[in-house]
N, C-alpha and C positions, 0 to 999 in steps of 0.2 A: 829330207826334212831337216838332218840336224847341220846339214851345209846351211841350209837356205839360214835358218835362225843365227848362225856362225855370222851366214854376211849380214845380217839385220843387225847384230851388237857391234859390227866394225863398222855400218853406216852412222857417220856422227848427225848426218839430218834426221833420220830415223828415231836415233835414240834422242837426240836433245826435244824431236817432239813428243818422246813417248814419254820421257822424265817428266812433260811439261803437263802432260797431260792426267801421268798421276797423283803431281802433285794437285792438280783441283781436281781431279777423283776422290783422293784421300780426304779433301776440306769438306767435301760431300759427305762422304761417309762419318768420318771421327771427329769432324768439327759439333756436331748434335748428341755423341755421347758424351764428351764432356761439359756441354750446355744443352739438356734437353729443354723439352718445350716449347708449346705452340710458337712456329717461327711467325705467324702474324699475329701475336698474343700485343696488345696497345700497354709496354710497361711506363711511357713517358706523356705527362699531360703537358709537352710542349711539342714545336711542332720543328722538326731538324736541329737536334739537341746533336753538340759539337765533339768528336769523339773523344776520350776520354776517360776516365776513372773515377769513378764519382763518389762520395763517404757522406754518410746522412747524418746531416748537424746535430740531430737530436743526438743521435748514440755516442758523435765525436766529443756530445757537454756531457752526455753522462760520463765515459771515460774518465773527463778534467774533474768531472764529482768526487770520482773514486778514487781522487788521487794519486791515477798510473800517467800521469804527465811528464816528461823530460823537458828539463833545459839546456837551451844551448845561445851559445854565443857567436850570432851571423852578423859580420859587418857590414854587408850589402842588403842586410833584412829590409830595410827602406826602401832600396830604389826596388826591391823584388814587388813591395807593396805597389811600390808607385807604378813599376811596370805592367803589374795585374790590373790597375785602376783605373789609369791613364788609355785610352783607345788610339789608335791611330792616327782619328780627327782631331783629338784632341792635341795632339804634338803637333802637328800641321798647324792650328791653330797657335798654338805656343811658338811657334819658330816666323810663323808671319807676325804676330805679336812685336817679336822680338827685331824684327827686320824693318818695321814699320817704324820702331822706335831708336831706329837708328844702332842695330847691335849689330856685329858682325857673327852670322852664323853661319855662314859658307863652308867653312870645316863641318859642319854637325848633318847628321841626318837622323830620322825617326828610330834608329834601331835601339837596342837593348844597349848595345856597346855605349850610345852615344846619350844616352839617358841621364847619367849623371853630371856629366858636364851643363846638356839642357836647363835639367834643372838646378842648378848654379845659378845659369845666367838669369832664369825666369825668377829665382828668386832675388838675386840682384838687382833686377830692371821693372819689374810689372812692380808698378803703382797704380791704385784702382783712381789715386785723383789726377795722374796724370794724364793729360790730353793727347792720344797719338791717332793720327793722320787713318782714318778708316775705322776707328775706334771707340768713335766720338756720342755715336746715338746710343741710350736706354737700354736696347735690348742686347747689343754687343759687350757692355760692361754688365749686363748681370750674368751674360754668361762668362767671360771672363773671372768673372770673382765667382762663380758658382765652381766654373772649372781649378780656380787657386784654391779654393776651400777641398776639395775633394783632393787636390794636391797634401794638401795641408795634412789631411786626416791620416793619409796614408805613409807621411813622413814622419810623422810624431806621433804617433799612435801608441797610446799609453793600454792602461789595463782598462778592461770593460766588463761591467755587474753583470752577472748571471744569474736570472732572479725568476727562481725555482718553485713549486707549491708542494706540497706534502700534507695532502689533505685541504685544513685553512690555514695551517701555517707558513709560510713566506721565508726561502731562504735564499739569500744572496750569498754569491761564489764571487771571488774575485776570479779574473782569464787575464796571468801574463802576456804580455806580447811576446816573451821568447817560448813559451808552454808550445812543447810538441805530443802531439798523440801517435802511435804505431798505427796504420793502416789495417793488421790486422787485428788489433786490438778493438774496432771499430766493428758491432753487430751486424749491419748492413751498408756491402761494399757493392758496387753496380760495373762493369768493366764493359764499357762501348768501344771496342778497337777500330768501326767507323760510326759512332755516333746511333740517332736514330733518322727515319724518315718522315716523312709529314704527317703520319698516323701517331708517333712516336712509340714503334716498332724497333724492335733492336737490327740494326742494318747486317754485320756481323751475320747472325743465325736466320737473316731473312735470306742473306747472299750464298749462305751454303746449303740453304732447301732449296734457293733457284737454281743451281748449280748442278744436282741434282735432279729436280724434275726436268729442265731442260736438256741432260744429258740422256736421260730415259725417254724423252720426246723425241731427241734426235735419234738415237739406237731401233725406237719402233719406226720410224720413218723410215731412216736408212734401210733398216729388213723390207720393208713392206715394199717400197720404191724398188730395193736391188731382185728381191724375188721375181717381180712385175717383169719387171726390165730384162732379165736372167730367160725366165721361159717365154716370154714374147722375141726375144733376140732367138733362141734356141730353135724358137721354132721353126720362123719365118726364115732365119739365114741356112737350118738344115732341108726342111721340107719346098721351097722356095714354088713356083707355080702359082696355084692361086690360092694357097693361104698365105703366101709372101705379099700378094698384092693388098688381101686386105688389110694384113696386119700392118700393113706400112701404109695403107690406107686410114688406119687408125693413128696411126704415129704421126702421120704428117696432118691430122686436122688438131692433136695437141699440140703440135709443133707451131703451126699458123695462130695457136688462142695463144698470147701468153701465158704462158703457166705462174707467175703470179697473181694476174688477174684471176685466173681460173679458179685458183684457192682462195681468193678471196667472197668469189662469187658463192662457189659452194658452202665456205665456213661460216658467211652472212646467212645464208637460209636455213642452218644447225638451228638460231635460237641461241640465245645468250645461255638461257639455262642446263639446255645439253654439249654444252661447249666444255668440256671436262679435258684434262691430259690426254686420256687416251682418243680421244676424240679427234683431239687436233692433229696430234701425231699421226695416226690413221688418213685425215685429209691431205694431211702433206707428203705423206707417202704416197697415194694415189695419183697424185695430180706431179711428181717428179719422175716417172720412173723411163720418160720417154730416151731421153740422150743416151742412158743406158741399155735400153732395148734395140737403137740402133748401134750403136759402138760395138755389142755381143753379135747383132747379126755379120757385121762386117764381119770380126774375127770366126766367126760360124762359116760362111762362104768362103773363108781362104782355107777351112780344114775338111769341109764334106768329101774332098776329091782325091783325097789323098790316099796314099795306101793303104795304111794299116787302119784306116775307114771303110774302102772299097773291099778290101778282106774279110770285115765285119758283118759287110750287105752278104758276100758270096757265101758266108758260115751260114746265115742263117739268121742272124742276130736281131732281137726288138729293137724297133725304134728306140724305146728308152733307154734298152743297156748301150745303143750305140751312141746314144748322147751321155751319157754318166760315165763309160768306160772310156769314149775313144776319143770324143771331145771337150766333155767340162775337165780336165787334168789341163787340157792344153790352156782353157782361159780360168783357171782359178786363180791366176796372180793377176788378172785384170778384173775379177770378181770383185776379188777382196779390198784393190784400191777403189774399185768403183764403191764398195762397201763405204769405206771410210768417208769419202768424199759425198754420201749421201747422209753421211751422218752429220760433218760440218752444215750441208744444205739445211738439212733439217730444224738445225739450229737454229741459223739466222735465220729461214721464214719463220720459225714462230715468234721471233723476235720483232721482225716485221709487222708481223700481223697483230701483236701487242702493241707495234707502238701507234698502230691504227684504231685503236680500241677494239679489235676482235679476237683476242686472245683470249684461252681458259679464262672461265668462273673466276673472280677477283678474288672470293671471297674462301676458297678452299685451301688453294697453294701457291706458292709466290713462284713464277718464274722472271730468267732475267729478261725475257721482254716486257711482263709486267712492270718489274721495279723502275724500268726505263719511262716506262706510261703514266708511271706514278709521277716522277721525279718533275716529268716535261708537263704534266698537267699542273702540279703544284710551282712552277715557277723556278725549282734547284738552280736550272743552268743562268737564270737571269740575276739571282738573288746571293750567289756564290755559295753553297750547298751543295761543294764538291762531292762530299764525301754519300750524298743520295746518288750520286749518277756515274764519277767517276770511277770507283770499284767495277760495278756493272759494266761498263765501256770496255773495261781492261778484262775482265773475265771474257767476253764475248770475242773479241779479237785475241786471245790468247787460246781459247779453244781453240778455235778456226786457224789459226796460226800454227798449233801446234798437232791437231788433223791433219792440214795439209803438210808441214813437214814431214808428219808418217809415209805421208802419199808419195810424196817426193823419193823419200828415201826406197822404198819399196819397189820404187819404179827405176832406180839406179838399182839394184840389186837381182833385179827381173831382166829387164833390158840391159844385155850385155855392152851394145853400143851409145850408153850415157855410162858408163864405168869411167873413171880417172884413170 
């Protein structure tokens, strides 16, 4: 045993999936003691709020009340305004503007870099009475001069009344434009590392409860599947005759249904209502454990005949102790990667099966096939809402990726002839 462990720490595919995989172990785990709280708890009344850091205006004007403000002196404080203000479309528009009216802006493009030169030229050149070529209807120069006015506020932007009640009395604050507040100085801070989702749910502490259940869905799977699979191979590859027949008679009618079909069929006739974790997990164990059942018989019929098996018959020996003593040792390292590899399985079908609308109850625990079901239901992937669907994608394929490396590695470590 402390060889075998020896060569699993010198397998670097081994280990890089095993690092890989306790790192979102651990997001699972301690990601929810230092953020408790219902992970589907709706803390945002908008719908895919942008990740980031958020400071609630009210507490940030009382601070400036209390007069714990700092100033400072930013000489880019302008174009930072203009860069928060200004959108994308917006520059796009300002640079056809500009090119319409005969400016050369071939050097410039939309970025932050090239903002202040932009707005240079935009304020050089845009005259709301002059005529340019594309420019010329109503509705294009009100947005034009609505777009220069919103330019305008944000470059010059002076101090602004803050106008308070105390009771019926009325009191106005002046708000420098260089007045900074501390972050934590500020009562109520909100910290979205991916935003929220279309519930406006925190994505963050939804993605590490599905991380979680999903890994606990695939571990009951994987057991339920490997056990199946384990004594159905045991049997039929030790006792072979005619419980060989049926049992492979068994195998080969799950083999002919697809087995995703199969779970799908089954976990449609559950009922939405008893469609719970454990639930699922249980159907997709049941309905996987076939390849394993045959793979165990294989390696079963190449050890029945062997010696120190034929020795075991001539002692005396149970059927049972002769499969636990003289044959499960020989396939416990094809056990164990079958193990694993029924745990990535496990995964993706409930991922599957989520993104079919048959996944766990919506409304008790998020997993990441859920949040997938959410994201493509509400539109994420069309409306650019990365951060609802992309996390999820990268957790799913990074599981699975860093399972099978285990698998990989395990199977160099086992099988002396893939050794380097």
């Amino acid at each position: 045993m402390k060889n075998i462990l020896k060569s699993c720490l010198h397998s670097p595919r081994f280990m890089t999936g095993f690092i890989l995989f306790i790192i979102l172990l651990g997001i699972a785990l301690f990601y929810p003691l230092f953020h408790p709280g219902n992970p589907l708890q709706m803390i945002g009344q908008n719908s895919f709020v942008e990740p980031g850091t958020y400071l609630s205006l009210y507490d940030a004007n009382t601070v400036n009340l209390n007069g714990k403000t700092s100033t400072f002196i930013m000489d880019d404080a302008a174009v930072n305004r203009a860069d928060s203000n200004i959108s994308e479309a917006d520059r796009q528009t300002m640079l056809a503007y500009l090119a319409a009216a005969g400016v050369d802006v071939s050097h410039l493009d939309t970025s932050h870099e090239n903002l202040d030169s932009l707005v240079t030229l935009w304020q050089e050149n845009y005259d709301s009475s002059k005529k340019v070529e594309g420019y010329t209807t109503s509705a294009k120069k009100r947005d034009l001069r609505t777009l220069n006015s919103r330019l305008l506020a944000a470059l010059n932007a002076g101090e602004q009344t803050l106008l308070t009640k105390n009771g019926d009395e009325e009191v106005r604050t002046a708000v420098a434009n260089n007045a900074y507040v501390r972050s934590n100085q500020v009562a109520n801070v909100i910290n979205l590392p991916l935003g929220t989702d279309n519930f406006g749910r925190d994505m963050m502490k939804e993605l590490a409860a599905a991380i979680g259940t999903s890994l606990i869905i695939g571990l009951i799977a994987g057991t339920i599947a490997t056990i199946l699979g384990l004594v159905i191979g045991l049997l039929s590859g030790y006792l072979g005759g005619i419980v060989d027949d049926i049992l492979m008679f068994v195998c080969n009618v799950f083999t002919v249904i697809p087995g995703f079909v199969l779970l799908i069929l089954i976990y449609y006739s559950v009922g939405q209502e008893a469609r719970g974790v454990t639930t699922c997990a249980i159907v997709i164990g049941i309905t996987s454990w076939v390849w394993t059942a045959r793979s165990v018989r294989s390696q079963v019929i190449s050890l029945r005949n062997r010696d120190h098996v034929n020795l075991s018959k001539l002692s005396g020996h149970s059927l049972v102790r002769i499969i636990v003593t003289d044959i499960l040792p020989y396939i416990a390292s094809y056990v164990v990667m079958a193990f694993i590899l029924q745990v990535s399985s496990g995964i993706l079908a409930e991922a599957q099966l989520s993104l079919l609308g048959l996944g766990p109850k919506t409304t008790t625990t998020p997993t990441l096939g859920l949040m997938m079901n959410w994201a493509m239901l509400y539109n994420a992937h069309t409306q650019g809402y990365w951060w609802a669907y992309f996390p999820v994608i990268a957790v799913i394929a990074l599981t699975s990726f860093s399972l099978n490396l285990m698998n990989t590695g395990l199977d160099q470590v086992f099988n002396p002839t893939l050794r380097d």
